[in-house]
C-alpha positions in Angstrom: -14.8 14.0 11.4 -17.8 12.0 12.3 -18.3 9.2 14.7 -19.4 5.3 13.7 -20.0 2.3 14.8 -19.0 -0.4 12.6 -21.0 -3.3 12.8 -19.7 -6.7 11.2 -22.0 -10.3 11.2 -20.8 -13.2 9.7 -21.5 -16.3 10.1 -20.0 -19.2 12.9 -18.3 -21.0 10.0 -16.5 -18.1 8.8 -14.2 -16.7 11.9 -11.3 -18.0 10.8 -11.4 -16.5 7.5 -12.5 -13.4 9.1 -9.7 -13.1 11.0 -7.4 -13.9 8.2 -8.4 -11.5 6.0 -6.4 -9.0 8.6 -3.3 -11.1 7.6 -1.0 -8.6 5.2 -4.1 -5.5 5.8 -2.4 -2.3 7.0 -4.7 -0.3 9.3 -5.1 1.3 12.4 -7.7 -1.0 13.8 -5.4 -4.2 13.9 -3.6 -5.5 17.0 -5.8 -3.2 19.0 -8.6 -4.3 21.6 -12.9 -4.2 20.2 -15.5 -6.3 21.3 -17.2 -9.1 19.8 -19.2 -12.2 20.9 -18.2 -14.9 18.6 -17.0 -16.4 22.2 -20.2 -16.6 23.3 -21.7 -17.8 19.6 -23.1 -14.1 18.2 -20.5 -13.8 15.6 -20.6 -10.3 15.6 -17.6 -7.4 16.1 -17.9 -3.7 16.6 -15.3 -0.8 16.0 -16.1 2.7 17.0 -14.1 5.3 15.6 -13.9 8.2 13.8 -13.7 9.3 10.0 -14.9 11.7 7.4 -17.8 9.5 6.2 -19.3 5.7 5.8 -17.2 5.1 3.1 -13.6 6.0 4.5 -14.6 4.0 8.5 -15.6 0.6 6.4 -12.0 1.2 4.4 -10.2 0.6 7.5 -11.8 -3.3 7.3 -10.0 -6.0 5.0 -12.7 -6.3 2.1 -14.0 -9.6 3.1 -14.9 -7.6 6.6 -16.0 -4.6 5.1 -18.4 -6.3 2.9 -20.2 -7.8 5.9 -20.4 -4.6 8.2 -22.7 -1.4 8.1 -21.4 1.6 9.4 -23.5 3.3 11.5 -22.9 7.3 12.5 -23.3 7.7 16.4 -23.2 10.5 18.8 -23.6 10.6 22.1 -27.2 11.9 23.4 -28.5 12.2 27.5 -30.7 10.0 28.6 -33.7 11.7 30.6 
């Protein structure tokens, strides 16, 4: 298993229907906490979890979700 960071944009218009596309969408991520800043007027969420590859974290997303994030493989590093 790797690590990654999905990262989702859309646009300020388009929360709702983000949001809806969840509605009916089995997956571990829903009704768990993440962080986003569409509060604050970024319109952006992240999800970091684990999975075999890019392809299998953005399957966790509703399509209309997936289609708008990258996943991104992360690791932790130290800082000198």
């Amino acid at each position: 298993m790797a690590r990654f960071r999905l990262h989702h944009h859309h646009q300020p218009g388009e929360c709702a229907i983000v949001f809806a596309a969840w509605q009916g969408f089995a997956s571990p991520l829903r009704h768990g906490p993440t962080v986003a800043s569409c509060a604050f007027g970024g319109h952006e969420v992240w999800w970091d979890l684990d999975a075999e590859g890019p392809a299998e974290a953005l399957g966790l997303l509703p399509r209309y979700v997936a289609d708008r994030t990258r996943a991104i493989r992360i690791g932790e590093i130290e800082i000198p």
